[in-house]
N, CA, C and O atoms as CSV, one atom per row, in Angstrom:
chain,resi,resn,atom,element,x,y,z
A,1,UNK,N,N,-2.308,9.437,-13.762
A,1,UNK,CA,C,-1.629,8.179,-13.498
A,1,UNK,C,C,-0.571,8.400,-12.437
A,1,UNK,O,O,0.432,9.055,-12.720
A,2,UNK,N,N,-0.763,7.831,-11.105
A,2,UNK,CA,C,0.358,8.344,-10.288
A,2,UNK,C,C,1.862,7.368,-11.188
A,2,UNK,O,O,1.925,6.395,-11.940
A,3,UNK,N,N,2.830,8.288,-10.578
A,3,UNK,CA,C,3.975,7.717,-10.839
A,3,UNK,C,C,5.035,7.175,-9.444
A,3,UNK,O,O,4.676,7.663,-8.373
A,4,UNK,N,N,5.996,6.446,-9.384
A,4,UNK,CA,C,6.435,6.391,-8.558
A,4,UNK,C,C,7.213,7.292,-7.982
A,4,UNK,O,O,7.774,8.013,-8.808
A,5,UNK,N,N,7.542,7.602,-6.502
A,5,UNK,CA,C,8.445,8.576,-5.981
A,5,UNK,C,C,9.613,8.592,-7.003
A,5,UNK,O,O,9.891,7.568,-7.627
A,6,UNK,N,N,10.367,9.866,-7.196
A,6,UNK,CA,C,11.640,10.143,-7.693
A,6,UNK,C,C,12.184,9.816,-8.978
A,6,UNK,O,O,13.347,9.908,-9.370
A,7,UNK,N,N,10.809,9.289,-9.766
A,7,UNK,CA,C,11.410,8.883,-11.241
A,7,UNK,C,C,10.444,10.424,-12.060
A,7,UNK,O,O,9.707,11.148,-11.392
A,8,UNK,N,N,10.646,10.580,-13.262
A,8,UNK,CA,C,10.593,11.251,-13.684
A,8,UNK,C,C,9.227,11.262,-15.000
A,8,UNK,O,O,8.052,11.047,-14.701
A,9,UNK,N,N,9.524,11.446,-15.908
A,9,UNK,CA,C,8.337,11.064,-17.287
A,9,UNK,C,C,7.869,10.295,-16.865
A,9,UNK,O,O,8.011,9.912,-15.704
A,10,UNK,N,N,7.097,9.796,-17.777
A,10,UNK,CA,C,6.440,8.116,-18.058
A,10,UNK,C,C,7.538,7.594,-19.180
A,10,UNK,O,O,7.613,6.407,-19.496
A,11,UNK,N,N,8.222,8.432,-19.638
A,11,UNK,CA,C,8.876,7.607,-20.715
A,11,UNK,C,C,10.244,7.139,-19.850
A,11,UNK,O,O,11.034,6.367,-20.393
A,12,UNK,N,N,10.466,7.568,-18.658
A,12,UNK,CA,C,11.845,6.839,-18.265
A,12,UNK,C,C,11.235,5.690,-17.196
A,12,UNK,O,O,12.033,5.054,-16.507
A,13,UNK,N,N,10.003,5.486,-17.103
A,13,UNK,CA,C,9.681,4.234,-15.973
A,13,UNK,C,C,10.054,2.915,-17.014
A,13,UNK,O,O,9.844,2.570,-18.177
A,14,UNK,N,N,10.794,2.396,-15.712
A,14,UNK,CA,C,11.085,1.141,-16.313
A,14,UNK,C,C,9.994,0.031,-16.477
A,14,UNK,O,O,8.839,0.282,-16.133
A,15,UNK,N,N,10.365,-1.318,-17.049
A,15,UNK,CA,C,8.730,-1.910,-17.289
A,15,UNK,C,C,8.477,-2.205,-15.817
A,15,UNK,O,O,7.349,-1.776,-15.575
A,16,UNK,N,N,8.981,-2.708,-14.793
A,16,UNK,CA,C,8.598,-2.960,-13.471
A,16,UNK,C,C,7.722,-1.720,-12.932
A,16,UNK,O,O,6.643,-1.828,-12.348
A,17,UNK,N,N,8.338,-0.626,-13.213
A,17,UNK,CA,C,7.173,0.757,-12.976
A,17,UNK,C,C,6.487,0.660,-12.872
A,17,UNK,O,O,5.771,0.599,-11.872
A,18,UNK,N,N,6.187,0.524,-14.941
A,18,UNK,CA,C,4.984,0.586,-15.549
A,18,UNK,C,C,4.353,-0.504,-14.769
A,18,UNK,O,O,3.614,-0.048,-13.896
A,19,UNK,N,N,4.394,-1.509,-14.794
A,19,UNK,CA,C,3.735,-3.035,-14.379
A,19,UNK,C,C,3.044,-2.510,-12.873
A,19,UNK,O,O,1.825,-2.345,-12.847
A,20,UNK,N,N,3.574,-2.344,-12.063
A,20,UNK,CA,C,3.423,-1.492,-10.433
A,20,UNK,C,C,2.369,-0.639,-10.693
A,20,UNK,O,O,1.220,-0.839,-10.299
A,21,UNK,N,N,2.810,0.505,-11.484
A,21,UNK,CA,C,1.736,1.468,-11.649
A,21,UNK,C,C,0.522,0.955,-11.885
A,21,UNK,O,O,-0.388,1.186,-11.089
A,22,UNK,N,N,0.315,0.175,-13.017
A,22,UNK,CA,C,-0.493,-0.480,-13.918
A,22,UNK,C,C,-1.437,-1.492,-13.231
A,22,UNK,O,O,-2.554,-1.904,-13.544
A,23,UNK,N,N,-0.547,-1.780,-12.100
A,23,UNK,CA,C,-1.537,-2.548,-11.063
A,23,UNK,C,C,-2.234,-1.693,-9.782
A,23,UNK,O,O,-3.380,-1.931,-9.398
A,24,UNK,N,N,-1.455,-0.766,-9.242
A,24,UNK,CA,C,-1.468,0.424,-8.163
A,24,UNK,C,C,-3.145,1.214,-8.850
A,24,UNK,O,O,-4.038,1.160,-8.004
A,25,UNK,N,N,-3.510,1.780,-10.004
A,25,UNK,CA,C,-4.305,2.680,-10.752
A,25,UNK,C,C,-5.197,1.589,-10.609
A,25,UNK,O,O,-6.237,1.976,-10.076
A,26,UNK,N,N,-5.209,-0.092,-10.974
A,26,UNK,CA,C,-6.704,-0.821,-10.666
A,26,UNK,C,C,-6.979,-1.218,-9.306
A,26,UNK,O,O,-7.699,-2.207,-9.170
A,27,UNK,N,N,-6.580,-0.685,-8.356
A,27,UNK,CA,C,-6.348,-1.054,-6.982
A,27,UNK,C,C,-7.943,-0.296,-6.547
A,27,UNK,O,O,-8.268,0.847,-6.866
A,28,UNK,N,N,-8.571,-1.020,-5.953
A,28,UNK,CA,C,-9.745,-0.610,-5.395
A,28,UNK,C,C,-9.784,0.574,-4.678
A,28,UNK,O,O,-8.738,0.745,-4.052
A,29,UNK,N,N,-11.017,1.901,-4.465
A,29,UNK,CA,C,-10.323,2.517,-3.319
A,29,UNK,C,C,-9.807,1.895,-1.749
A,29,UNK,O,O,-8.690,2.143,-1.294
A,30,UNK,N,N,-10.758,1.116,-1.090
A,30,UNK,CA,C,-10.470,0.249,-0.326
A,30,UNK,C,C,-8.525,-0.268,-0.390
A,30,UNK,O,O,-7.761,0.343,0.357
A,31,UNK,N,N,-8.146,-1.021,-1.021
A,31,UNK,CA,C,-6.865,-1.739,-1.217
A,31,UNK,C,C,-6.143,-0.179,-0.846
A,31,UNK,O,O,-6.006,0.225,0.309
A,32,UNK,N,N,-5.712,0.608,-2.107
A,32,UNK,CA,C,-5.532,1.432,-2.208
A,32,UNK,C,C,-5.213,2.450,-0.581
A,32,UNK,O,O,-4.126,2.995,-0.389
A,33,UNK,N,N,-6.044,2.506,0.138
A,33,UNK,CA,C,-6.355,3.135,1.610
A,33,UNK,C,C,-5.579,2.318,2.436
A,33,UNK,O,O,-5.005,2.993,3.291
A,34,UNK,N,N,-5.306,0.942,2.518
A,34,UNK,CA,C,-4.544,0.087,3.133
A,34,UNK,C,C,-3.208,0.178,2.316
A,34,UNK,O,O,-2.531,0.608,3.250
A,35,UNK,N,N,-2.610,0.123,1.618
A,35,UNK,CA,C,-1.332,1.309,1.231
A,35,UNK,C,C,-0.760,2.263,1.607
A,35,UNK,O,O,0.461,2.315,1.756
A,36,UNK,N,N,-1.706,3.356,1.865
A,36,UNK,CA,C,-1.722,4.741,2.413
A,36,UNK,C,C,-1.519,4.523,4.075
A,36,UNK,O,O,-0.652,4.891,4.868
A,37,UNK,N,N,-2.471,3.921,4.170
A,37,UNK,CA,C,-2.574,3.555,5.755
A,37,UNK,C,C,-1.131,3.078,6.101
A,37,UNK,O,O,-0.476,4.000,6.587
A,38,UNK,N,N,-0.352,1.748,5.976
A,38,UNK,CA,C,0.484,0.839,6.148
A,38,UNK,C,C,1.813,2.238,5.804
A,38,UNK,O,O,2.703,2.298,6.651
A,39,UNK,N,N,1.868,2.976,4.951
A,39,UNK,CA,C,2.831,4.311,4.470
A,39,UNK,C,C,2.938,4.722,5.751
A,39,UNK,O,O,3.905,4.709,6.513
A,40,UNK,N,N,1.420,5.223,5.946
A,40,UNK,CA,C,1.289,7.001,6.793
A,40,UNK,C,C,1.828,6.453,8.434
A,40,UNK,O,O,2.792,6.858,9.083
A,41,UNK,N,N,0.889,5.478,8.759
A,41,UNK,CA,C,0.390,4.977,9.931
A,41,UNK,C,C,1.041,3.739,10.742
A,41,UNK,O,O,0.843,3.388,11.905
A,42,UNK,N,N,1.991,3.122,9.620
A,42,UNK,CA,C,2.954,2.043,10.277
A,42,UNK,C,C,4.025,1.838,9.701
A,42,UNK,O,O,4.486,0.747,9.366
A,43,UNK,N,N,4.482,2.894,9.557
A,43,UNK,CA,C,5.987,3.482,9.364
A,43,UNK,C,C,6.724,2.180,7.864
A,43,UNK,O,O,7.770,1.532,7.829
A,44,UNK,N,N,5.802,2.276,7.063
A,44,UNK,CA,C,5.906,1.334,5.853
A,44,UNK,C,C,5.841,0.149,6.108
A,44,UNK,O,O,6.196,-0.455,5.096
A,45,UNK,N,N,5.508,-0.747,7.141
A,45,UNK,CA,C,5.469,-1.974,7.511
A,45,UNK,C,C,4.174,-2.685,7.116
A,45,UNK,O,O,3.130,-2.132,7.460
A,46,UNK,N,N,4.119,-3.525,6.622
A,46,UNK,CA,C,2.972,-4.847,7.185
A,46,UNK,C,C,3.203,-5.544,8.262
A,46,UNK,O,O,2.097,-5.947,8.625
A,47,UNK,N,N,3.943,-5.891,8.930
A,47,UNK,CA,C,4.488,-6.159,10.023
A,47,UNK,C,C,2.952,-5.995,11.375
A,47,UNK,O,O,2.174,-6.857,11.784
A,48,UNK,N,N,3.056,-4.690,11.667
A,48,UNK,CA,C,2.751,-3.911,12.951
A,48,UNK,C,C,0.962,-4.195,12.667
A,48,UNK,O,O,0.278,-4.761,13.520
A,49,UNK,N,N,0.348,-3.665,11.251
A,49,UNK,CA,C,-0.521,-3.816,10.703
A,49,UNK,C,C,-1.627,-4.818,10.554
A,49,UNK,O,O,-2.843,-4.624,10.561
A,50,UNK,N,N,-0.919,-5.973,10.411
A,50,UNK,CA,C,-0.849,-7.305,10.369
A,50,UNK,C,C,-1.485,-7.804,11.799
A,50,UNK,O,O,-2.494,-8.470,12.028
A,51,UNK,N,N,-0.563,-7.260,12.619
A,51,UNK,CA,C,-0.513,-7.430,14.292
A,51,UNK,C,C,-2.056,-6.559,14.962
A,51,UNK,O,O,-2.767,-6.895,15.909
A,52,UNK,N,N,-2.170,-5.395,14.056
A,52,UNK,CA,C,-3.630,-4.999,14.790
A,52,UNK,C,C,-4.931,-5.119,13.818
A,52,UNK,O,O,-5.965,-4.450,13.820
A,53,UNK,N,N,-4.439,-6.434,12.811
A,53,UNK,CA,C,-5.967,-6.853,12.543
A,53,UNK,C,C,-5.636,-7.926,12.594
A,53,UNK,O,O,-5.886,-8.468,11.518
A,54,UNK,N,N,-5.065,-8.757,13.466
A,54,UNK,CA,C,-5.370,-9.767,14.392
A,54,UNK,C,C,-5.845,-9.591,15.293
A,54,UNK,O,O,-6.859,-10.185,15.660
A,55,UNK,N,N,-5.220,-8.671,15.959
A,55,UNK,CA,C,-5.767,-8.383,17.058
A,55,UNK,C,C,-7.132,-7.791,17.357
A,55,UNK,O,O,-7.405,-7.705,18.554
A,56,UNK,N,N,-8.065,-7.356,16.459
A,56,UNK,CA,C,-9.135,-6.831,16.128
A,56,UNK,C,C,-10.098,-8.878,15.993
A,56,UNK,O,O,-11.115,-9.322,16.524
A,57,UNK,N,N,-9.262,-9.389,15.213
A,57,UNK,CA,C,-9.792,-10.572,14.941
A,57,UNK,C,C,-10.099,-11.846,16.495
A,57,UNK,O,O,-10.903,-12.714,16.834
A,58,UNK,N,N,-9.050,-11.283,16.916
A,58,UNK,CA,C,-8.907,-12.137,18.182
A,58,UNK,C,C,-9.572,-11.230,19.511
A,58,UNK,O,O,-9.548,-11.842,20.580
A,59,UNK,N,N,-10.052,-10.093,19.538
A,59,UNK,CA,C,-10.925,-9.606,20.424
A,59,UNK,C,C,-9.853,-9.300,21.146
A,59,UNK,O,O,-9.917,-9.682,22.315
A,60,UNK,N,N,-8.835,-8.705,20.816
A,60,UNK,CA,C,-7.910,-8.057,21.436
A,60,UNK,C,C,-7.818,-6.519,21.353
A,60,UNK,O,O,-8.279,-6.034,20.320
A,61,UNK,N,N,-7.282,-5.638,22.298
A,61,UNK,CA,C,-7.244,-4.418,22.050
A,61,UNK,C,C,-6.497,-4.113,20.420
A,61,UNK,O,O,-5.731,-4.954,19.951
A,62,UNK,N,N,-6.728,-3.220,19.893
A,62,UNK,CA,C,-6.486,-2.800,18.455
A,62,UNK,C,C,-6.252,-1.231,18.314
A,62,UNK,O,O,-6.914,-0.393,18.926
A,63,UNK,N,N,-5.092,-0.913,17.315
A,63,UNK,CA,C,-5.163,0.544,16.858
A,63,UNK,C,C,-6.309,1.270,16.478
A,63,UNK,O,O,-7.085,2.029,17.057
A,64,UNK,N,N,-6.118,0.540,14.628
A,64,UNK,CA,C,-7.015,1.157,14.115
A,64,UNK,C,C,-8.374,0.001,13.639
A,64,UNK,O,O,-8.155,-1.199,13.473
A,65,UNK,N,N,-9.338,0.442,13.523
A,65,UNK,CA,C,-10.282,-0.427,12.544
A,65,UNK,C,C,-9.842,-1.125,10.760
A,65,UNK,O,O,-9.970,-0.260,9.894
A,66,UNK,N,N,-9.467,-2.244,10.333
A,66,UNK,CA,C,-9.113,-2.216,8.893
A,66,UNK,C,C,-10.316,-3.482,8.587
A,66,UNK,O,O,-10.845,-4.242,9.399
A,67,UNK,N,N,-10.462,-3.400,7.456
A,67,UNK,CA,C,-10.550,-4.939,7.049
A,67,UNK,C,C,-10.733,-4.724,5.699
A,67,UNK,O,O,-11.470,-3.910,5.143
A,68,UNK,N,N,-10.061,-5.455,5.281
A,68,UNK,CA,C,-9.725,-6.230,4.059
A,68,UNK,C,C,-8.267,-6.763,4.167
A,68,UNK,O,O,-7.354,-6.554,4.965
A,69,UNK,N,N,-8.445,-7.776,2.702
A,69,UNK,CA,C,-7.073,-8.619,2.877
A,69,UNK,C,C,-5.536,-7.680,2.451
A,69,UNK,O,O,-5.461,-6.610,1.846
A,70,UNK,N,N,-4.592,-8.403,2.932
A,70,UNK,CA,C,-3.511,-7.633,2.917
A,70,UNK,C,C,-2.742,-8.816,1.430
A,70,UNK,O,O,-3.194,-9.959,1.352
A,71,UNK,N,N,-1.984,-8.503,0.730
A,71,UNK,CA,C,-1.152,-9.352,-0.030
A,71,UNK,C,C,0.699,-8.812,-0.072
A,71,UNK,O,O,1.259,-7.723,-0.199
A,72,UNK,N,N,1.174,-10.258,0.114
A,72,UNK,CA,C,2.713,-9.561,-0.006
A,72,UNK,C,C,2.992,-8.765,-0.894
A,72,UNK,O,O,2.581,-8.594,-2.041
A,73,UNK,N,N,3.919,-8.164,-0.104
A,73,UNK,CA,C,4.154,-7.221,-1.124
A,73,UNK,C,C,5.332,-7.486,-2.202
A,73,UNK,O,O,5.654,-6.524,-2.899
A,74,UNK,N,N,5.751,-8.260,-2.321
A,74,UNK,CA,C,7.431,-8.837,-3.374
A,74,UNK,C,C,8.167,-8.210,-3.311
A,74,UNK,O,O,9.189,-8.383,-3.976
A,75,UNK,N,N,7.997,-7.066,-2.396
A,75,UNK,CA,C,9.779,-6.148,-2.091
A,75,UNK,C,C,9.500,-5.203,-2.694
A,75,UNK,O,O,10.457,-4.465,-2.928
A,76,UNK,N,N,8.257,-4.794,-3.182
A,76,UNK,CA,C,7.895,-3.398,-3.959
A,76,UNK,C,C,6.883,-2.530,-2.340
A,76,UNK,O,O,6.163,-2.935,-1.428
A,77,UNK,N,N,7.345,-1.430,-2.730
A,77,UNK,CA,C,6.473,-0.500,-1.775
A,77,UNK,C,C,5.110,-0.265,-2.409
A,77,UNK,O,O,5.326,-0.337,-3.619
A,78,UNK,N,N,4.098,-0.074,-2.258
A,78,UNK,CA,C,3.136,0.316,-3.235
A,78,UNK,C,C,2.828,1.913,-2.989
A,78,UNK,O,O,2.326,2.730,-3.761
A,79,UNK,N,N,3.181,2.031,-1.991
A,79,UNK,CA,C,2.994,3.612,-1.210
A,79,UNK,C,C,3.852,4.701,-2.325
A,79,UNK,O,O,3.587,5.900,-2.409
A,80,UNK,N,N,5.043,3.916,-3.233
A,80,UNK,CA,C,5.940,4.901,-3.676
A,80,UNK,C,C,4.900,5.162,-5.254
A,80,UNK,O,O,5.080,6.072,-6.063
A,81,UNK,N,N,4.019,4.261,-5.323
A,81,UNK,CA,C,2.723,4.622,-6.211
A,81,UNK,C,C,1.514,5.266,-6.067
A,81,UNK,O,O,0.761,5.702,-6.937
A,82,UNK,N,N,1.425,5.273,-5.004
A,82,UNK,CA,C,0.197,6.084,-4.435
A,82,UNK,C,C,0.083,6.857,-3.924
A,82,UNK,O,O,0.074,6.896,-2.694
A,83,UNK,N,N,-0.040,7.718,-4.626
A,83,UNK,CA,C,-0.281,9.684,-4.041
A,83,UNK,C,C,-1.960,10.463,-3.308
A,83,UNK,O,O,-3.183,10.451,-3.446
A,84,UNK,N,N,-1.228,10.851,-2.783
A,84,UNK,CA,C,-3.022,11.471,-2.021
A,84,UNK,C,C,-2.821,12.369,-3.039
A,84,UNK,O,O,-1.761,12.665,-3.591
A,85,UNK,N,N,-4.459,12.969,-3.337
A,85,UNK,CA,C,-4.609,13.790,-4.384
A,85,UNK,C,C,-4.918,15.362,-3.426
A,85,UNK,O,O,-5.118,16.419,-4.024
């Protein structure tokens, strides 16, 4: 079960953690990779991300190849849940 960066047990995650985690672990691999990606590759932003799969959409020059949908994020990182193994 990944945990989030810098917390400790499972018994000290708070319920927002747990809830995060709990959603992060049913995350498709797909979803999941767009996490990692948006972490590794655009300096934690949806922002930039956003901008080159439009631009992929609009037949514009583009970074990388993505597709699938993106969802806000509510001010949670999901990256601080998702560990490369």
């Amino acid at each position: 079960m990944a945990e989030p960066q810098g917390h400790g047990e499972k018994s000290t995650l708070t319920a927002t953690d747990k809830a995060v985690t709990d959603y992060v672990n049913a995350l498709s691999e797909e979803c999941t990779m767009l996490v990692i990606l948006k972490s590794q590759l655009y300096a934690g932003s949806w922002g930039p991300m956003l901008d080159d799969l439009r631009n992929r959409l609009d037949g514009k020059p583009y970074i990388f190849k993505l597709a699938n949908r993106i969802q806000d994020d509510h001010g949670i990182d999901l990256a601080d849940y998702v560990h490369l193994p």
